[in-house]
N, C-alpha and C positions, 0 to 999 in steps of 0.2 A: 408178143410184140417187142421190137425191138428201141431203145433209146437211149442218148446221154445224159452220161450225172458224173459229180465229183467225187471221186473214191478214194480215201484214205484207205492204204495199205499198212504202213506203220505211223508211228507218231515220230515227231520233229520229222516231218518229209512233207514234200508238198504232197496235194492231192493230185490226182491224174485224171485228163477228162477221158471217159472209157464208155463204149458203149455195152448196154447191162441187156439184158431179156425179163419182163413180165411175166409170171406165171398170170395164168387165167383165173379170173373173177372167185371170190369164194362167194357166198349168197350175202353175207353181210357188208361187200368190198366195195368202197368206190375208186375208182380210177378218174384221178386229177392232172390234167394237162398244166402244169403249172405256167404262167406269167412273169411273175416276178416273186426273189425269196429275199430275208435280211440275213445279216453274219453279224451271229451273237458271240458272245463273252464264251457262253456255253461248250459253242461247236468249238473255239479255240482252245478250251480246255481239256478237249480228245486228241486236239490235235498235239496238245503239247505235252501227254501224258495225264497228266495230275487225273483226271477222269477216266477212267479205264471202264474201256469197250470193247467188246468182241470186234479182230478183223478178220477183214474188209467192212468195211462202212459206208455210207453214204450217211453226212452229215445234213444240217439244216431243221432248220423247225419252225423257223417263220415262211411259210408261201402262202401264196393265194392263186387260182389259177379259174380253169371253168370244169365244171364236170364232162369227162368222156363218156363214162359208162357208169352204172351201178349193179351189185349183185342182185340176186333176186327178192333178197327180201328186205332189199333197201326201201323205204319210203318217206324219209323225211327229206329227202334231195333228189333232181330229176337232170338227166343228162340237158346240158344247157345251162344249170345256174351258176351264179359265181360263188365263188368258197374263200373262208381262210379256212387253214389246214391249223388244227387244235392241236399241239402238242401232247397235251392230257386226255385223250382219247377216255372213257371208262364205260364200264358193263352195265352199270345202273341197278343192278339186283345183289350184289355183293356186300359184307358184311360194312363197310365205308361207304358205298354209295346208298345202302338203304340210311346210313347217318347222316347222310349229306355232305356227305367226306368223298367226291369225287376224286380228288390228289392223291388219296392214298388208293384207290380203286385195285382190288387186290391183283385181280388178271396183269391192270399196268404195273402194278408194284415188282410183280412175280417174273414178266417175260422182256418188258422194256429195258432193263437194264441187260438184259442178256442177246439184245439187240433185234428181237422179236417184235410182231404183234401180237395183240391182244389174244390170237389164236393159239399162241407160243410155235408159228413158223413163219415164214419168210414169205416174198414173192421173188424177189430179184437172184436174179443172178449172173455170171460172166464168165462163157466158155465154158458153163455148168457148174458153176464154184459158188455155193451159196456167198450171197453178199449181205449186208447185216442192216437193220434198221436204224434209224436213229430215232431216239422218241418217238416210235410209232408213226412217224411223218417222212422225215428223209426226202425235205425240200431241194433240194441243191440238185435238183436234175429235172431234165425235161418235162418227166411225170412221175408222180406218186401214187402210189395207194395206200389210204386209209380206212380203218373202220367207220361206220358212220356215222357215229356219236363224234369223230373226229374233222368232219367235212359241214362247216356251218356259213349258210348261207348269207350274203350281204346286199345291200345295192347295186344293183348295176352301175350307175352311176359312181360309184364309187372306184378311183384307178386304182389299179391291181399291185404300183410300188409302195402307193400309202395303206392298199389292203392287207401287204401280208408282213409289215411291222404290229397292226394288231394282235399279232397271235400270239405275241409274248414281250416285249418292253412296256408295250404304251397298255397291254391289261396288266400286266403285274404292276406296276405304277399306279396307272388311276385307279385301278381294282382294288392296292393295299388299302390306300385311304378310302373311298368311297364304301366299297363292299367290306373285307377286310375292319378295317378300325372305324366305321360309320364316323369321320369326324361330322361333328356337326356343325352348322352354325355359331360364326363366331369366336370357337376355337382356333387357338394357336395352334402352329403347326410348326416342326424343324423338319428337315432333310437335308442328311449326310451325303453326299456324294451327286451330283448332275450330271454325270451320263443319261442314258436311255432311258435306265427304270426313274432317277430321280428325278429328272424334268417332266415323268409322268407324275412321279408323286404331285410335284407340283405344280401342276394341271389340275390331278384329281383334287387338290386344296381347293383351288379355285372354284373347281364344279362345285364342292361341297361347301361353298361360300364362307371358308375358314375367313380367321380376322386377321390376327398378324400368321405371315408366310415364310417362312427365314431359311432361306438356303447357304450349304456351308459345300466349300468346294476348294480345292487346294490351287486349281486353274485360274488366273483372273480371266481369259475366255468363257470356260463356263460358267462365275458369277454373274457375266454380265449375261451370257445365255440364258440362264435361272431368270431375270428379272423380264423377261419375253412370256414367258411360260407361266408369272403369275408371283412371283415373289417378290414378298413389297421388302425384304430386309437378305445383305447377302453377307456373309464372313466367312473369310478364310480361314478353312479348318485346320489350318497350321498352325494356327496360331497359338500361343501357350493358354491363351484367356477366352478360347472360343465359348467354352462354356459359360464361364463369367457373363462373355456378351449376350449371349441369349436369355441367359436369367436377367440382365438389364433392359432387355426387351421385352420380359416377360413379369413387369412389376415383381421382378425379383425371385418368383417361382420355380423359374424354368417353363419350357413347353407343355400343353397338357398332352400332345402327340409327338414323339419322334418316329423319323424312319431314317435305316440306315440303308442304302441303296450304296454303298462304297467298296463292299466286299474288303474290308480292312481288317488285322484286328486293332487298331487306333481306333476306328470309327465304332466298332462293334465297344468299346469303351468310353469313348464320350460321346453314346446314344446314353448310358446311363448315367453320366454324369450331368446331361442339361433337358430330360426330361422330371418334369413336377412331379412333386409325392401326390402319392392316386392318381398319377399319369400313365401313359401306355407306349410302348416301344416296339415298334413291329421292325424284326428283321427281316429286311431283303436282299441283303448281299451273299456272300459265301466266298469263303478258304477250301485251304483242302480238306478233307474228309479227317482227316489226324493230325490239325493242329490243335493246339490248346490256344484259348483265349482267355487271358487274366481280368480281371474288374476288382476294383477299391471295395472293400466289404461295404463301409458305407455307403456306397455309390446305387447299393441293392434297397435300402433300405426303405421308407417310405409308402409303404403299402404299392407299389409300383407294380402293373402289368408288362410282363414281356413276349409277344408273339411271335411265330415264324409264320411268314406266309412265301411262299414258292408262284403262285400264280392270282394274287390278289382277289382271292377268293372267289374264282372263276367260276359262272355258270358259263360257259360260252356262247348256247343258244341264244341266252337271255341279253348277255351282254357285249358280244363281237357286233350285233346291228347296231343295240343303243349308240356304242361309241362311232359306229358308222355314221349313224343320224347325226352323232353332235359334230364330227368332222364338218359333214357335208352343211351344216346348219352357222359355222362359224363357230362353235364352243369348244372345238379340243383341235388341237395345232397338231399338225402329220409331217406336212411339208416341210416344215422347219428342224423337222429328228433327222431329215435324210441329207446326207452329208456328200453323197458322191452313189453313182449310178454308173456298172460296170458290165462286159457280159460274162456268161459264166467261163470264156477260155479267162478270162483275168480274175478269177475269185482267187486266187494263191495272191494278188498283189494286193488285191480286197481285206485279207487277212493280215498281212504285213502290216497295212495302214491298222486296224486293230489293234495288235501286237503293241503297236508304237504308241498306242493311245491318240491316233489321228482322228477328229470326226465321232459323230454321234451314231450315227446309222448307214452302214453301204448295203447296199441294196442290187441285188442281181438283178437284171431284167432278161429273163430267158427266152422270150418272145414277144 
């Protein structure tokens, strides 16, 4: 079959809309008619280099669409449902998925970066010129196909622009704290940076009925965004005394949860400087792959937890519906991530506005 998608040829270039060919079904395939996809931080990092991907490409990792077809021995989804497309696809029997360690799932670890599926080949291609995956998804076009631990179904009721931001800001977010760092009851909470993943974090405070909320943001836009989303205290993390403040709001302690959603290394530094001794620190952000990040020796000290989490400790079965329900139910904010709504010939402008740090979420609507 034949369709369009967004193809990175080189990096700093726009993409080109081009139309690509389908290979036919493997027995594990589903083929997803996409709807609508988001334009993350991530895809902008292939594009500007610093992330390095086999090309040609087809970028995207947040879509949601309806199913077309599935291979044969798909059975957890039936042509007709509606899907978001999982970035984290995994095998499930592998020496990480039998841990419970889907993120590191070796097949994905081993082929996605090489711009494969889980099979370690391809389907698409153009004019016969293999074309390359992007996380196993490669949203940004008409249709995809994914494995089917990667195609999970949601509400019908649920629209397809706020379905397929689920598949990665608004679960890495409310996933870090909720699944991720189980805040509990009560607990303070900070978050570094209010973009996409951080306004989930502080979302998922909320759901987790933290007590004080304190978000830190260099934008006064985004502070005041932050207090929408569930944060009862905001400060500018420019500030020389940020830390200071937070320990003033936190009888002097500090937080007993930080998250750093800024991708700084400032921020990746004063996560440790105003989370509490025997507190915990989960990293969400990221630099490139070979910087160095310094920290105050002292700053470590404390009996102090530091986590990474990448996908907010993603089931997605379990947990793309839940946060569907609480959407649909009033408890978790969607509509308010998405910042602008474009079609896919204007996803090169869609990125620009990224680029510039315009906006929280643009959102392709591909049909």
């Amino acid at each position: 079959m034949r369709f369009r998608a967004a193809v990175l040829d080189r990096v700093n270039t726009p993409l080109s809309i081009d139309t690509l060919e389908m290979a036919p079904l493997q027995a594990g395939d589903v083929l997803v008619r996409l709807r609508a996809t988001g334009l993350c931080h991530t895809d902008l990092e292939v594009m500007q280099g610093s992330l390095a991907y086999p090309l040609p490409i087809v970028l995207g990792h947040e879509g949601a669409g309806v199913v077309e077809a599935i291979g044969s021995a798909v059975s957890s989804v039936k042509v007709g449902d509606h899907v978001v497309c999982s970035w984290n696809p995994h095998c499930g029997h592998c020496f990480y998925c039998e841990r419970q360690l889907p993120i590191l799932c070796e097949p994905f670890t081993r082929h996605q970066p090489r711009g494969l599926l889980l099979d370690g080949t391809t389907r698409m291609t153009r004019d016969g010129e293999r074309v390359h995956h992007y996380s196993v998804t490669s949203t940004h076009a008409e249709y995809t196909v994914v494995p089917e631990s990667g195609a999970i179904p949601v509400p019908r009721e649920l629209p397809f622009d706020r379905a397929c931001i689920i598949g990665c800001g608004v679960m890495t977010g409310i996933g870090a704290v909720v699944r991720k760092a189980r805040v509990e009851p009560g607990a303070s909470v900070a978050v570094i940076g209010c973009g996409a993943v951080g306004l989930n974090c502080l979302q998922g405070a909320r759901l987790a009925d933290a007590g004080r909320i304190i978000a830190l943001d260099v934008s006064a836009q985004r502070q005041e965004l932050a207090r929408q989303f569930g944060a009862t205290d905001v400060i500018d993390a420019s500030a020389a005394d940020a830390a200071e403040q937070v320990r003033a709001l936190t009888q002097g302690r500090g937080a007993d949860y930080v998250f750093e959603a800024a991708g700084h290394k400032a921020a990746f530094r004063l996560s440790m400087e105003m989370v509490r001794p025997g507190g915990q620190v989960v990293w969400l952000g990221k630099i490139n792959v070979d910087e160095d990040v310094a920290f105050r020796w002292g700053s470590l000290m404390g009996e102090k937890r530091i986590v990474r989490s990448s996908y907010g400790d993603a089931s997605p079965r379990r947990d793309f519906p839940w946060i569907a329900r609480e959407y649909l139910e009033g408890r978790v904010k969607l509509d308010e991530l998405i910042t602008r709504r474009i079609r896919l010939e204007d996803i090169n402008a869609g990125f620009d506005d990224l680029a510039q740090g315009r906006g929280i979420r643009t959102v392709v609507e591909v049909a």
